[in-house]
C-alpha positions in Angstrom: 0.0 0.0 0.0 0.9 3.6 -0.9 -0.2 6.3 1.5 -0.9 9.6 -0.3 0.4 12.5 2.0 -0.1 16.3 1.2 1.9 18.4 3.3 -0.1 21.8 4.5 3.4 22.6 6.8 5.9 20.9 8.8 3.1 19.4 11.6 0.3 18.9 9.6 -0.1 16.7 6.3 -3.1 15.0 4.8 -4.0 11.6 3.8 -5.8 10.6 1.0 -8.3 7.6 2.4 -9.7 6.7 -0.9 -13.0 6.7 -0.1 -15.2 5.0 -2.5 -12.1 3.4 -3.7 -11.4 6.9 -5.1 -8.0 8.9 -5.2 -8.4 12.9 -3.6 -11.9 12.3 -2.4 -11.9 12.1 0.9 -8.6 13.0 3.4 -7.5 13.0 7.0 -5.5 15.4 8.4 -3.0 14.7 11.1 -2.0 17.7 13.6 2.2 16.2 14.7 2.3 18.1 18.1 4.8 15.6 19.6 5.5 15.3 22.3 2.5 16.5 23.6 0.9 14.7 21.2 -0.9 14.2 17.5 -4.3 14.2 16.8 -6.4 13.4 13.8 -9.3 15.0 12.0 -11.6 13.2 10.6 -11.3 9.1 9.9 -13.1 8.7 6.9 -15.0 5.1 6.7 -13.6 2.3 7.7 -11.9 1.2 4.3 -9.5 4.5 4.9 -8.1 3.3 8.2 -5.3 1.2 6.6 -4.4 3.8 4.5 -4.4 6.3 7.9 -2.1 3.7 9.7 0.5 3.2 6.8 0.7 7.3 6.4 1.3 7.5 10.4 4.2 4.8 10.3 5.5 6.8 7.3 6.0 9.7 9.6 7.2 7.6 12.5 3.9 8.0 14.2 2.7 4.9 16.8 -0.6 4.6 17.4 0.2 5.5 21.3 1.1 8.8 20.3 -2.6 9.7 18.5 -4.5 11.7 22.0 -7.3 13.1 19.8 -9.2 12.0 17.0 -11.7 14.5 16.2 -14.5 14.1 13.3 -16.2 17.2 12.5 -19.8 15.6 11.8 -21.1 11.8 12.3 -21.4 10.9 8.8 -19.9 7.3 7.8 -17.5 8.9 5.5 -16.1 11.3 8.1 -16.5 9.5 10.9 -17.3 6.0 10.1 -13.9 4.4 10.9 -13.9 6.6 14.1 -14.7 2.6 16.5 -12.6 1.0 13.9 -9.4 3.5 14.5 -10.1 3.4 18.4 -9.1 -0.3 18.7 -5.4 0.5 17.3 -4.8 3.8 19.7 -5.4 3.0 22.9 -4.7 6.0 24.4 -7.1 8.5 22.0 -10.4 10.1 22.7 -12.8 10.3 20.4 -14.3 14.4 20.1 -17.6 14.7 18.6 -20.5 16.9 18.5 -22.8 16.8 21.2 -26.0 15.8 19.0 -23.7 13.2 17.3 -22.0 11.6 20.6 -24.9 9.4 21.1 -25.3 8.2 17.6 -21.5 6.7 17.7 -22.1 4.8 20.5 -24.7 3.5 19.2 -24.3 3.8 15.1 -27.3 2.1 13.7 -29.1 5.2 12.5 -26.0 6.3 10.7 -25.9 2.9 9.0 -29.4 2.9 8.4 -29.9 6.3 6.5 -26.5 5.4 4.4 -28.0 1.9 3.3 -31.1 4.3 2.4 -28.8 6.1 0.2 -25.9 3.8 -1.3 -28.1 0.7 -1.2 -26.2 -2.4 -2.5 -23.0 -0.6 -2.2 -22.8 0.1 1.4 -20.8 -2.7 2.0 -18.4 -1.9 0.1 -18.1 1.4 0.7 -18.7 1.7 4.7 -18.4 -1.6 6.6 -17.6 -2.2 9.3 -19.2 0.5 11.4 -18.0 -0.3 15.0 -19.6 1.6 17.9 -17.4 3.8 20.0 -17.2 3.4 24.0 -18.8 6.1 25.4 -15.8 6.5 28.0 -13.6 7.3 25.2 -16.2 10.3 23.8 -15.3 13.8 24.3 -18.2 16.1 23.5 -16.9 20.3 22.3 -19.2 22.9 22.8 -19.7 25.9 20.7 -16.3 28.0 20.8 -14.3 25.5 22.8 -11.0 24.8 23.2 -8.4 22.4 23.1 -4.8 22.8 23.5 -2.7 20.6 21.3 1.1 22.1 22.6 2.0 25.4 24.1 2.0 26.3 20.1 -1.1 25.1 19.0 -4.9 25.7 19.9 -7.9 24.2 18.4 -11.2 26.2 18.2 -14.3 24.6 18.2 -17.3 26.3 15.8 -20.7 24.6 16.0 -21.3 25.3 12.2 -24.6 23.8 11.2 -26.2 23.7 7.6 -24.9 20.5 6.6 -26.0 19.2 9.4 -26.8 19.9 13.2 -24.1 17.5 14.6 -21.5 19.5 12.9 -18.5 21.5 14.1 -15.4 23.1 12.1 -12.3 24.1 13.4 -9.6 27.2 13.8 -6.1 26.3 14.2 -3.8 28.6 15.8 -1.0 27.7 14.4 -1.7 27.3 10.7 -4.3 30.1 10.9 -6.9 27.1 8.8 -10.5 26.4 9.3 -11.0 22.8 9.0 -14.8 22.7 7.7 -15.7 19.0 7.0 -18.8 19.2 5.0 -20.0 23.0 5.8 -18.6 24.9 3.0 -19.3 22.4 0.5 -16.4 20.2 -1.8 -13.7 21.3 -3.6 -12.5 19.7 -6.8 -8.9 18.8 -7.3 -8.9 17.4 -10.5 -9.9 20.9 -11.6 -7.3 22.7 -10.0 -4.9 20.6 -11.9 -6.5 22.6 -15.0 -6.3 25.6 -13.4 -9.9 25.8 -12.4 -11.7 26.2 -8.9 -15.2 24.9 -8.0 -16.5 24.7 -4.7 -20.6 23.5 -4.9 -22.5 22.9 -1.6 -23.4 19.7 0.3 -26.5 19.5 0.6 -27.1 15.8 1.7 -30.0 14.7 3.8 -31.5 14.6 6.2 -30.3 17.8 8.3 -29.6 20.3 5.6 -30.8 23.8 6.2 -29.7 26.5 3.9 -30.2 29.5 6.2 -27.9 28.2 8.8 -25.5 27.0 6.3 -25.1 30.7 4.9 -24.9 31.7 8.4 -21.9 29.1 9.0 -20.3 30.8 5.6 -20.6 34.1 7.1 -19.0 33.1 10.4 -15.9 31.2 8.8 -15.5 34.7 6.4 -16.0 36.7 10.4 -13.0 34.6 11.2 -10.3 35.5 8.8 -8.5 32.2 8.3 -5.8 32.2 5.7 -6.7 28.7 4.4 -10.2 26.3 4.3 -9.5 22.7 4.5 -12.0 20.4 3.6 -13.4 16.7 4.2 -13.5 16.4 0.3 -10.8 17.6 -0.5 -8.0 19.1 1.0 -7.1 22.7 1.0 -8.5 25.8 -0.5 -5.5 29.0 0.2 -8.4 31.3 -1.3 -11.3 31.4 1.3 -13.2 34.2 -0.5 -13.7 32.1 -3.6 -14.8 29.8 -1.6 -17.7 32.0 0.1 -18.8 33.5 -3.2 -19.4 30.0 -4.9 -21.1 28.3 -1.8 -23.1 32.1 -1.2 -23.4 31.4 -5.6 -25.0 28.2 -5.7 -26.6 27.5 -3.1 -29.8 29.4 -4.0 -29.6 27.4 -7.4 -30.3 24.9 -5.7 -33.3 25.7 -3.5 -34.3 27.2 -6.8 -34.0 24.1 -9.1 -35.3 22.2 -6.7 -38.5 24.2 -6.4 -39.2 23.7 -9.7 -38.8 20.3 -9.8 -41.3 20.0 -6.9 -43.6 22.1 -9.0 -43.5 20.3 -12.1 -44.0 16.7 -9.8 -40.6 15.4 -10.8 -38.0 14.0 -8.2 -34.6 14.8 -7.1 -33.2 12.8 -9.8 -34.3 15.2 -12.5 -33.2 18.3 -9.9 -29.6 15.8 -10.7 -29.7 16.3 -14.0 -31.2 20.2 -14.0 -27.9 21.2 -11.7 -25.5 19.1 -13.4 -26.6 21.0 -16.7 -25.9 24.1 -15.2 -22.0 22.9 -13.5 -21.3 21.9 -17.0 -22.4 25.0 -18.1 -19.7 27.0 -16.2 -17.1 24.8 -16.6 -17.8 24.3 -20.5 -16.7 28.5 -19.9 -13.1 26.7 -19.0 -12.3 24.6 -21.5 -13.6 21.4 -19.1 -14.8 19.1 -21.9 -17.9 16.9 -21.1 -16.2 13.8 -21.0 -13.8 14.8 -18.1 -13.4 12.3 -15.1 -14.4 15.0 -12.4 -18.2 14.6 -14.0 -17.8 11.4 -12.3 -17.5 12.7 -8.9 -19.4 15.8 -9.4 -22.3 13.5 -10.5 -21.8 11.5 -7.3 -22.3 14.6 -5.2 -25.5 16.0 -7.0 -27.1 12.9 -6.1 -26.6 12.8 -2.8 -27.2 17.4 -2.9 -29.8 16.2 -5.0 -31.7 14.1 -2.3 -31.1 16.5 0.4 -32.7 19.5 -1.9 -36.0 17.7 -2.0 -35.8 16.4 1.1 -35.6 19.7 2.8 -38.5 21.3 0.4 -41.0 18.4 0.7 -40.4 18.8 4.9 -40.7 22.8 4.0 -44.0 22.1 2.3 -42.7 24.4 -1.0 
């Protein structure tokens, strides 16, 4: 096995848990404060662990050594490896949201609603989902704090939108805003073509636009330098990101409200939004048949879902 590491400076990297069995869709990031200690954000599923362990044993990193593993929101691919990774670091806790603590103890909701979703392919995309002892669960309140090393302080921002159980985080010492899910996904494969997209996730069943713009607005309030996402890894231009989540987010309420209308379902609200995606990238040179349609696709599902979702429980 080859871990994929992306450096963001000399005590924090990123590692690429091929999520879905794909490369640069879902990462880890590991926070090297020895000796005080490392910690970890976010474990992906449970098919990124051994990808997690190799990158740590790259760097010289024991499992003794990880105190923290934090996941900014309880869904499997953030945080379904959390029970799985527990069993190999003896010494961690596990820091969660308080509206998600009880649901990894007990994780058969979360498995539930993603066999809902993925159907067939949960399997192989999620399992196992191991429950997490509530002894080892440390629950962060809005705006608090954890101190890493004399050097480094964590932040803790409940930042609903995505979803109630979530929370981002403000390093001190890299000045970045680890978001998970809130302000959406970023595209690497782009990038490489010198193009940046950043589209909202909107998955059900908690997403709620209003508090999602208001979790935009307090990440812009808090001047980081850099965003790092769950999918995928870092963004050093945080107002682009703002203006495309603040850009198309009301496309999508608005797509979605005419699909309701015209009694069609959120997989023709799919197609609707991937028509308009492809209509600003076509502005880049991004031809149709590009790879990244592959993933992009993936994600307007999943938005998709959550669009209608939210606007059948709205009534609109």
């Amino acid at each position: 096995m080859i871990a994929d590491v992306f450096p963001v400076d000399e005590r924090t990297f990123c590692v690429d848990g091929f999520d879905m069995g794909t490369a640069k869709r879902t990462g880890s990031y590991v926070l090297d404060e020895r000796p005080h200690g490392v910690a970890l954000i976010e474990t992906g599923p449970s098919i990124s662990i051994p990808y997690i362990k190799h990158a740590l044993k790259s760097k010289g990193i024991t499992p003794d050594e990880i105190k923290y593993i934090i996941v900014t929101h309880i869904h499997l691919d953030h945080a379904g490896g959390a029970g799985l990774l527990l069993k190999e670091c003896p010494k961690a806790k596990v820091i969660v949201h308080p509206a998600g603590k009880r649901h990894l103890e007990n994780p058969e909701r979360l498995i539930q609603g993603a066999k809902a979703i993925y159907g067939a392919q949960f399997n192989d995309f999620f399992e196992p989902v191991l429950p997490v002892p509530g002894p080892a669960l440390m629950e962060m309140k809005n705006k608090s704090t954890l101190t890493l090393s004399p050097g480094r302080k964590l932040t803790f921002y409940h930042t609903p939108g995505h979803a109630r159980h979530h929370f981002s985080i403000m390093d001190s010492r890299t000045n970045t805003f680890f978001t998970g899910d809130t302000l959406g996904i970023r595209y690497p494969q782009l990038e490489e073509s010198g193009v940046q997209l950043f589209l909202p996730s909107t998955s059900p069943n908690q997403f709620d636009p209003d508090a999602m713009l208001n979790s935009v607005s307090l990440a812009e309030n808090l001047q980081p330098d850099r965003i790092a996402f769950g999918h995928f890894f870092i963004s050093e231009e945080p107002a682009k990101v703002y203006r495309d989540i603040n850009k198309w987010l009301p496309v999508f309420i608005e797509k979605g409200k005419y699909v309701l209308k015209k009694n069609q379902d959120w997989n023709a609200l799919k197609e609707i939004l991937l028509v308009e995606v492809k209509r600003e990238l076509d502005e880049f040179g991004i031809p149709e048949d590009d790879p990244v349609y592959e993933v992009i696709q993936l994600d307007l599902t999943v938005s998709s879902l959550g669009i209608v979702d939210y606007l059948t429980k709205q009534k609109v």
